[in-house]
TIRO-2110 file (N, C-alpha, C; in Angstrom, 1 decimal):
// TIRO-2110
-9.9, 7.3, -23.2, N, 1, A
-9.2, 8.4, -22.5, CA, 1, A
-7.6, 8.3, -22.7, C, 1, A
-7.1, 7.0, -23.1, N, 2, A
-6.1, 6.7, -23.2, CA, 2, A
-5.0, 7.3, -24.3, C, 2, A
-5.8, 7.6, -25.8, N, 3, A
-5.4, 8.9, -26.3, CA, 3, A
-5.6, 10.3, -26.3, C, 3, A
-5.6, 11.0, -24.9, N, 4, A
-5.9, 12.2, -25.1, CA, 4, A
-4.5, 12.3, -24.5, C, 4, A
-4.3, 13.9, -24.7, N, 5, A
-2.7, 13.8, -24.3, CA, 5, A
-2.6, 14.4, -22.8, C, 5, A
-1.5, 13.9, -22.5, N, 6, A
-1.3, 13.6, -21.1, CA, 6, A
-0.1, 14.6, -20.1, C, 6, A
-0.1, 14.5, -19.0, N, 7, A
0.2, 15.3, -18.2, CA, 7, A
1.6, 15.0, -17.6, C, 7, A
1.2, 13.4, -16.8, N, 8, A
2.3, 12.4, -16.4, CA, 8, A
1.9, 11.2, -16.4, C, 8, A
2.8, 10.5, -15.7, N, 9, A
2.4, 9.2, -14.8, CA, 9, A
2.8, 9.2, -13.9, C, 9, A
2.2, 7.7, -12.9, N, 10, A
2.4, 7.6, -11.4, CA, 10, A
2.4, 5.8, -12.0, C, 10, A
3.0, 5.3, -10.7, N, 11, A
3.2, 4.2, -10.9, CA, 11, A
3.4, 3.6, -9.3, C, 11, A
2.6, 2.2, -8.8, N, 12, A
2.6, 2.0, -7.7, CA, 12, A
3.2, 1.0, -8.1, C, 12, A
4.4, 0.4, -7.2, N, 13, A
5.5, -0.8, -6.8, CA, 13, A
4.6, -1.6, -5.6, C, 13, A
4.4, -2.7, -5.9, N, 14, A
3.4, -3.7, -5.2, CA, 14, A
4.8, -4.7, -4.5, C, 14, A
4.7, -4.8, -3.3, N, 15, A
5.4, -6.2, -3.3, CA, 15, A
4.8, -6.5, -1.5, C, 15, A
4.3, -7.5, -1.9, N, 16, A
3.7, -8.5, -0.3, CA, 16, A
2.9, -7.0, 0.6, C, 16, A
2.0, -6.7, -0.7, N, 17, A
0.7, -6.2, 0.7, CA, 17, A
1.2, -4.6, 0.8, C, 17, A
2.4, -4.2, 0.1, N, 18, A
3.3, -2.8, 0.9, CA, 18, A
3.1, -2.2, -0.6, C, 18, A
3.6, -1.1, -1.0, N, 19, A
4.2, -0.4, -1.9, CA, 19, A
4.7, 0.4, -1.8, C, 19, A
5.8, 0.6, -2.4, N, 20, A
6.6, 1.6, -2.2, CA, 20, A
5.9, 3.3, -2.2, C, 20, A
6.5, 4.4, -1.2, N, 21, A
5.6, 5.4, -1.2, CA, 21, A
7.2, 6.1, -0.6, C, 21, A
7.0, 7.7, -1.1, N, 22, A
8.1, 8.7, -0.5, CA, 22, A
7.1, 9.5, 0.2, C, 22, A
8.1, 10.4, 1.2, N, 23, A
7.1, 11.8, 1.5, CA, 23, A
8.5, 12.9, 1.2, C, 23, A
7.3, 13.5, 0.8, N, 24, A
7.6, 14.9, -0.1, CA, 24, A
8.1, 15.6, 0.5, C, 24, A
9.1, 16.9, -0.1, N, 25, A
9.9, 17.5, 0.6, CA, 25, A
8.7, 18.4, 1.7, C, 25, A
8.7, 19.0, 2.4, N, 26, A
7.7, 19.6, 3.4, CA, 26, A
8.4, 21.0, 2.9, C, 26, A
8.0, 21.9, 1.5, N, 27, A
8.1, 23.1, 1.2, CA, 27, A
7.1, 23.7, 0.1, C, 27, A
6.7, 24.8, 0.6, N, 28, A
5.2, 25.2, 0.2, CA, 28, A
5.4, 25.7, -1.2, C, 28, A
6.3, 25.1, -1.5, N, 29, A
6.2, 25.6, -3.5, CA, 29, A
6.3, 24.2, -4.6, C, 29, A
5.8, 23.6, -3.5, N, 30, A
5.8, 22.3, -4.8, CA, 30, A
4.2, 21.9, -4.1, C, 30, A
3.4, 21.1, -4.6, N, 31, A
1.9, 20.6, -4.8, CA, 31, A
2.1, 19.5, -3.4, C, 31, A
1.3, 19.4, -2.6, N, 32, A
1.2, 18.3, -1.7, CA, 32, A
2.9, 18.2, -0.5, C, 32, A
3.3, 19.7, -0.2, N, 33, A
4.0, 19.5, 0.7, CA, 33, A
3.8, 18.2, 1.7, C, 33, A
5.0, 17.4, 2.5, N, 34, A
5.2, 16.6, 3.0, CA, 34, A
3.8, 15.6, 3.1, C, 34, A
3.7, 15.4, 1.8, N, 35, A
2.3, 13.8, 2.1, CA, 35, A
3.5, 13.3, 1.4, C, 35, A
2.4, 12.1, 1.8, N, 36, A
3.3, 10.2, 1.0, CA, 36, A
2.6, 10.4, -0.4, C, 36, A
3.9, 9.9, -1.1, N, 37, A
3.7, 10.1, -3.0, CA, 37, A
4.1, 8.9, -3.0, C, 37, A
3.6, 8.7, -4.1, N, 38, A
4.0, 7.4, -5.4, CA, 38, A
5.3, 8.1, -6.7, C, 38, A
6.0, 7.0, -6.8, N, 39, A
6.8, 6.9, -7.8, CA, 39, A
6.2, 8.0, -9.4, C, 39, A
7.1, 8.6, -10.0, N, 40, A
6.2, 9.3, -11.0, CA, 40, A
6.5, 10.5, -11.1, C, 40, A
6.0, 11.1, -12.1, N, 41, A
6.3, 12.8, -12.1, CA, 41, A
5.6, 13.1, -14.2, C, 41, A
5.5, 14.5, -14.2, N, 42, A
5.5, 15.2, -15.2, CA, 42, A
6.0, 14.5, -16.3, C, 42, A
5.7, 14.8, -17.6, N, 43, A
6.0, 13.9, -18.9, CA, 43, A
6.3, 14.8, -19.4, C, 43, A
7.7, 14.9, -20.0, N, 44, A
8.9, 15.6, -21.0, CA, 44, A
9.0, 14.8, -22.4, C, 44, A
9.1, 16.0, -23.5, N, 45, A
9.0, 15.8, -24.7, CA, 45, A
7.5, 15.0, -25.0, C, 45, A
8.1, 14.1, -26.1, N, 46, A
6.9, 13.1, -26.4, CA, 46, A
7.0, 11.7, -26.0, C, 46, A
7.4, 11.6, -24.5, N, 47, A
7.2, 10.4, -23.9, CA, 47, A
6.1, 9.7, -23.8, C, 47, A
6.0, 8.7, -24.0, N, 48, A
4.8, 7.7, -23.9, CA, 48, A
4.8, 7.5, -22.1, C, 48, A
3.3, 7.2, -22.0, N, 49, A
3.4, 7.2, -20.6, CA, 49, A
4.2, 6.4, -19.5, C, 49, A
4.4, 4.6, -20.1, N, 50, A
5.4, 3.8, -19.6, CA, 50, A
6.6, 4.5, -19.5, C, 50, A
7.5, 5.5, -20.5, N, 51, A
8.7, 5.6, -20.4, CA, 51, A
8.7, 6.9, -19.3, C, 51, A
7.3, 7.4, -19.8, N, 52, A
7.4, 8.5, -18.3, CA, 52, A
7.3, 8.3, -17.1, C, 52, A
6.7, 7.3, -16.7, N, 53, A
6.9, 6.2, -15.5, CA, 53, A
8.3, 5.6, -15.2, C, 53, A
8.8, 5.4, -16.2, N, 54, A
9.9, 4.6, -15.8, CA, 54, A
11.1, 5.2, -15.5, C, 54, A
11.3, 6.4, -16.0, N, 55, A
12.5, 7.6, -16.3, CA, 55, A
12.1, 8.1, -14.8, C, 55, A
10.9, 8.4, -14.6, N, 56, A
11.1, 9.4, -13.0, CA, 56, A
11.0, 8.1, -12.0, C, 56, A
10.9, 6.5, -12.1, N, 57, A
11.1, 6.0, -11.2, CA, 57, A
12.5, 5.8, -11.1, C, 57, A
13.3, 5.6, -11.9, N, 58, A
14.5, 5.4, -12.2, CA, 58, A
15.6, 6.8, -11.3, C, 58, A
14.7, 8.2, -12.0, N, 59, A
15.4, 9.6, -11.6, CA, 59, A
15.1, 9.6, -9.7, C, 59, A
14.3, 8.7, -9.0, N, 60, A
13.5, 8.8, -8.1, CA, 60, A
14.5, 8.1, -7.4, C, 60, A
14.5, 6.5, -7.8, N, 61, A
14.9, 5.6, -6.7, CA, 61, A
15.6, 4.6, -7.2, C, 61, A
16.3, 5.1, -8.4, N, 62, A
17.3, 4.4, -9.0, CA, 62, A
17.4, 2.8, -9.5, C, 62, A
15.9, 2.9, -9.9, N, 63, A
15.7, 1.1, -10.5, CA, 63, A
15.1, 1.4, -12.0, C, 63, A
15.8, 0.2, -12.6, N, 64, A
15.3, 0.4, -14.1, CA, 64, A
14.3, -1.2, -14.0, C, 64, A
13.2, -0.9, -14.8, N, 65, A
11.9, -1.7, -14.5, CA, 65, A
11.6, -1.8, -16.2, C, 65, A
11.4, -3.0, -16.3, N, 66, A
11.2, -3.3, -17.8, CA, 66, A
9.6, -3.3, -18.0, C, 66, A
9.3, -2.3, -19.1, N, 67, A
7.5, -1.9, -19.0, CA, 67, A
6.9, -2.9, -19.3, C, 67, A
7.8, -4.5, -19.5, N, 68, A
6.6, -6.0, -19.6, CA, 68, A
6.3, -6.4, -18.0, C, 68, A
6.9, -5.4, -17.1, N, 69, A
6.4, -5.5, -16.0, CA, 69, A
5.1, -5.3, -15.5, C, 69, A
4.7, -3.8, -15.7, N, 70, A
3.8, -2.9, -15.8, CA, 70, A
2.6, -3.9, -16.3, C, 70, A
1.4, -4.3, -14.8, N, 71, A
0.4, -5.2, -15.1, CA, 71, A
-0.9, -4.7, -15.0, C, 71, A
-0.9, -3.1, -15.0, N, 72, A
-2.3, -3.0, -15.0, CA, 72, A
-1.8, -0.8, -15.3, C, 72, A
-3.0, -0.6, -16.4, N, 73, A
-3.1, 0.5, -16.3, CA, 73, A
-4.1, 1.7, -16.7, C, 73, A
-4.3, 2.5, -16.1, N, 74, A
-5.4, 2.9, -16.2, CA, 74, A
-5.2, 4.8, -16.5, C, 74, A
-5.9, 5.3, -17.4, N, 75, A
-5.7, 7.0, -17.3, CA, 75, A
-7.3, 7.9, -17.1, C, 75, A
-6.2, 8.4, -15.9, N, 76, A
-7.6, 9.5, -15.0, CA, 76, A
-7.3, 10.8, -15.1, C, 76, A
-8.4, 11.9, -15.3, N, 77, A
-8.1, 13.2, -15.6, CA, 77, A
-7.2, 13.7, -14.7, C, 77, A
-6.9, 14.8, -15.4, N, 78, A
-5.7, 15.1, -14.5, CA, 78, A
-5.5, 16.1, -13.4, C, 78, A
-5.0, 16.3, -12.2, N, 79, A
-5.8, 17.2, -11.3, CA, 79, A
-4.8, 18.6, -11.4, C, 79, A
-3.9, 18.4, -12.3, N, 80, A
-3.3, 19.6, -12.7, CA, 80, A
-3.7, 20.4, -14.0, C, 80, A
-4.8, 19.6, -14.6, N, 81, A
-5.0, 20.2, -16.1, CA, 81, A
-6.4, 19.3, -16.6, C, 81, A
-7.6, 20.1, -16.2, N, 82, A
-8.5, 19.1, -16.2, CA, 82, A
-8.8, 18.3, -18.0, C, 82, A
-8.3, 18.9, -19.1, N, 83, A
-8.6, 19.5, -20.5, CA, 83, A
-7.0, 17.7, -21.1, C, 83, A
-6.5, 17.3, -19.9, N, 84, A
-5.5, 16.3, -20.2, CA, 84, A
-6.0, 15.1, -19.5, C, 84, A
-4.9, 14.1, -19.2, N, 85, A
-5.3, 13.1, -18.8, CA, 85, A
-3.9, 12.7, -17.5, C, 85, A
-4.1, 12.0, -16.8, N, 86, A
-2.5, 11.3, -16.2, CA, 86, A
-2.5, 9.8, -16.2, C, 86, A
-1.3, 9.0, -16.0, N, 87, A
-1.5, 7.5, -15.8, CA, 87, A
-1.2, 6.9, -14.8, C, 87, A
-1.9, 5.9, -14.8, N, 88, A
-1.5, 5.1, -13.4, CA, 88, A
-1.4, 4.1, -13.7, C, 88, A
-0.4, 3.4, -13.2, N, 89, A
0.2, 2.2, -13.6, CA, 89, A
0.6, 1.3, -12.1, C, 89, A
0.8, 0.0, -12.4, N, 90, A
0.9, -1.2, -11.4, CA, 90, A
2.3, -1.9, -12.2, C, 90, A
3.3, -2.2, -10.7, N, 91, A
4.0, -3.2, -11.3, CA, 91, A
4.0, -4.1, -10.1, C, 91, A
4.8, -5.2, -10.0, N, 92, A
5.2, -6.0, -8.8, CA, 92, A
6.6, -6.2, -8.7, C, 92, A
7.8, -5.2, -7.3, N, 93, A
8.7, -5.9, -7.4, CA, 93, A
9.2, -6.8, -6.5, C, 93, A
10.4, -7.3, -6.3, N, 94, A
10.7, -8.5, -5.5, CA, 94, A
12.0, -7.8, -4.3, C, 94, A
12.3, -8.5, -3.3, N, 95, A
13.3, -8.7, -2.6, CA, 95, A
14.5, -7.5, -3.4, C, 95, A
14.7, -8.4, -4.1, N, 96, A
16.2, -7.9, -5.2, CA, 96, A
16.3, -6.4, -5.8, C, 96, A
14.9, -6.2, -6.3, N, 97, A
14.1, -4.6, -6.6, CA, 97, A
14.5, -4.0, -5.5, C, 97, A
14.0, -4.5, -4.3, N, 98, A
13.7, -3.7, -3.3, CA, 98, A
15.2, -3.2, -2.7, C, 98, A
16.1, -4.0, -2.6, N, 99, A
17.5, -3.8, -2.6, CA, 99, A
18.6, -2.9, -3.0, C, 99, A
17.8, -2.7, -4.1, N, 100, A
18.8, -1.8, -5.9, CA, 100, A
18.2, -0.6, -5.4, C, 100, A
17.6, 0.1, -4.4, N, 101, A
17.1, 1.6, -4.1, CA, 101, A
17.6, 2.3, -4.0, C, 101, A
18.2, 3.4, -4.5, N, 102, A
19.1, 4.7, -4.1, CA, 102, A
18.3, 5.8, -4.2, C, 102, A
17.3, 6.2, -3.2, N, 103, A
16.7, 7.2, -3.3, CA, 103, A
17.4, 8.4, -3.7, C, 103, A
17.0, 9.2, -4.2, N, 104, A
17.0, 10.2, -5.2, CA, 104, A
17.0, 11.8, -4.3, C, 104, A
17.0, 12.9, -4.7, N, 105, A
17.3, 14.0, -3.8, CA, 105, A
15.7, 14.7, -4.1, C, 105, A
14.9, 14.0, -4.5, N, 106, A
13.2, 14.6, -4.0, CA, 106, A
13.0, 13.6, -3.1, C, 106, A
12.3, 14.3, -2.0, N, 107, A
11.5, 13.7, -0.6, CA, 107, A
12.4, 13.4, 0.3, C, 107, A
11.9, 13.6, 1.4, N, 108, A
12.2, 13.4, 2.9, CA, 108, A
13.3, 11.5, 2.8, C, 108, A
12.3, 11.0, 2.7, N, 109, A
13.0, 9.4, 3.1, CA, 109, A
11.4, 8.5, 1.8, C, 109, A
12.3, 7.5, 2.2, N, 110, A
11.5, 6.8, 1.6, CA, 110, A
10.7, 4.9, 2.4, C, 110, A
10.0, 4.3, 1.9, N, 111, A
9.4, 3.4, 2.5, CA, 111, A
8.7, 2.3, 2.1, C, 111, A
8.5, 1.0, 2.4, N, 112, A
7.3, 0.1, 1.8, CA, 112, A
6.4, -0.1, 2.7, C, 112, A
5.6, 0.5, 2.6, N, 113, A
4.2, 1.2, 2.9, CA, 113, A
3.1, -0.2, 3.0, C, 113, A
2.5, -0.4, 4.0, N, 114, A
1.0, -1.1, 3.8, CA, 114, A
0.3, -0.6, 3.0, C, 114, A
-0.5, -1.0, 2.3, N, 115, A
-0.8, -0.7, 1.5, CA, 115, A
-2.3, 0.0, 2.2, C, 115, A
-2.7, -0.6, 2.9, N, 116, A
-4.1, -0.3, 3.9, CA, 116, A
-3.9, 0.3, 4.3, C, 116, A
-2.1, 1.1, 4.9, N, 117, A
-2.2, 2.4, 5.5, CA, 117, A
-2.0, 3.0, 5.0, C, 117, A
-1.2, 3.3, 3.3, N, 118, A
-1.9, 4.5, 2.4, CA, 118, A
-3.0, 4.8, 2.1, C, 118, A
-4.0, 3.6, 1.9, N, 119, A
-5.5, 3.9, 1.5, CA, 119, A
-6.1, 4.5, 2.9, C, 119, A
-5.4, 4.7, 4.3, N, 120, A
-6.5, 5.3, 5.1, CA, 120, A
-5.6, 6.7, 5.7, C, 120, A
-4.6, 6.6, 5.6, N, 121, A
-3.5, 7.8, 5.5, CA, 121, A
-3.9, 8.9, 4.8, C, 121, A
-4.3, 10.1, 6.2, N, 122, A
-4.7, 11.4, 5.8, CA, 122, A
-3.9, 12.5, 4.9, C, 122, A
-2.4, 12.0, 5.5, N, 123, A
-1.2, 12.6, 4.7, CA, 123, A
-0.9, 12.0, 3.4, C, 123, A
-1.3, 11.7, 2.4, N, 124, A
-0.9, 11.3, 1.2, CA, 124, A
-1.4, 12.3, 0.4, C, 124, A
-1.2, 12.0, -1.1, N, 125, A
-1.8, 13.0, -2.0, CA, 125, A
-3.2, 12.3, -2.3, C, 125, A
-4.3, 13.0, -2.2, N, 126, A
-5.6, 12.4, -2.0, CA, 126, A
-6.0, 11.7, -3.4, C, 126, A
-5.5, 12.3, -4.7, N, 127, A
-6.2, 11.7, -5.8, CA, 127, A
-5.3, 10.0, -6.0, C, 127, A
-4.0, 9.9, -5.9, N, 128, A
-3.5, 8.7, -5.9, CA, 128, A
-4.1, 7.9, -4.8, C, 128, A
-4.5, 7.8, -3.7, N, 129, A
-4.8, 7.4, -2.5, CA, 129, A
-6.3, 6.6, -3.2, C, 129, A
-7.4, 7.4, -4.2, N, 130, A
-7.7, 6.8, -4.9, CA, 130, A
-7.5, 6.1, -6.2, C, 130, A
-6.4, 6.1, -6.8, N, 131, A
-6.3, 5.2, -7.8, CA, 131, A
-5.6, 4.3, -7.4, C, 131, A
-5.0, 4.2, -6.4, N, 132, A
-4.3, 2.8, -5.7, CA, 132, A
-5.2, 2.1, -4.7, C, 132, A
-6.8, 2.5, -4.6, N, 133, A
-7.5, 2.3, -4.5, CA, 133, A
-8.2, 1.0, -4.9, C, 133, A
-8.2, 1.8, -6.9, N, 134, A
-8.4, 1.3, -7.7, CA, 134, A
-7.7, 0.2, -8.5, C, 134, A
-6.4, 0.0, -7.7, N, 135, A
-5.6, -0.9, -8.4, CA, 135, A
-5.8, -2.0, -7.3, C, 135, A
-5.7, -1.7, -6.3, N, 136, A
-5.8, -2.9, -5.5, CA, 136, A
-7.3, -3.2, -5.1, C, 136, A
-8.2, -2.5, -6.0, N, 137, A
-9.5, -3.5, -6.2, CA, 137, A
-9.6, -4.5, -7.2, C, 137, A
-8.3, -4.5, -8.3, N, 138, A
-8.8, -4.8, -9.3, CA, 138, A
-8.1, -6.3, -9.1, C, 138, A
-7.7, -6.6, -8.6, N, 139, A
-6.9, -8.3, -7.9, CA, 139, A
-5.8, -8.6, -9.0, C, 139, A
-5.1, -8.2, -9.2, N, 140, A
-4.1, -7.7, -9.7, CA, 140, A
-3.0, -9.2, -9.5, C, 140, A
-3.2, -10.0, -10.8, N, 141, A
-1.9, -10.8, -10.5, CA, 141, A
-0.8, -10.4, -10.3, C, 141, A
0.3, -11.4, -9.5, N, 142, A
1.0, -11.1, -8.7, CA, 142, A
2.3, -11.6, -9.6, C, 142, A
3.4, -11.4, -10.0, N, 143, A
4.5, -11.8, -10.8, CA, 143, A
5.9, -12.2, -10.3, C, 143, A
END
């Protein structure tokens, strides 16, 4: 699946049990008014999926994350374009990550999230809710 062409990425920030999560602006012209989102967005030009991960975490919340970070990743069809694919990606950051944040002018506020209360949180976007699902089944060394 991993070469078919793609939509975007998403990328979940792991650190002690939490991961970072925004909520969305609460306006009915963008997909998933006010749920909790993950890091990520749409893929411009011919970005590879890491640099498309990394550009809208960066455009997001103002951290630059080196893709030897990025420990687990996986691509699921896409719920905007069933004929594509999207990515989902794992990293782990620290204290010092968590520090460097200057949220960005999409979403309400931002957060580090239990991770057990995204997975049972009705307000989130429902298809990431399962692939973070699927990342933290996969026991996911810790860095």
């Amino acid at each position: 699946m991993s070469g078919i062409a793609f939509t975007g990425a998403k990328i979940a920030l792991f650190h002690d049990n939490h991961v970072l999560v925004y909520l969305r602006d609460d306006n009915d012209r963008i997909p998933f008014p006010a749920a909790w989102d993950l890091p990520g967005g749409g893929r411009e030009n011919d970005e590879t999926p890491d640099a498309c991960a990394l550009r809208e975490l960066f455009e997001e919340f103002g951290l630059r994350l080196d893709p030897t970070r990025i420990v687990w990743r996986q691509a699921y069809p896409s719920w905007s374009n069933p004929e594509k694919v999207s990515h989902f990606m794992v990293a782990h950051i620290g204290p010092q990550d968590i520090a460097q944040i200057v949220f960005g002018n999409e979403g309400q506020r931002w957060e580090m999230m239990l991770v057990s209360e995204y997975l049972a949180y009705e307000s989130c976007v429902p298809h990431l809710r399962d692939r973070l699902r699927d990342a933290a089944d996969a026991n996911l060394p810790a860095r």
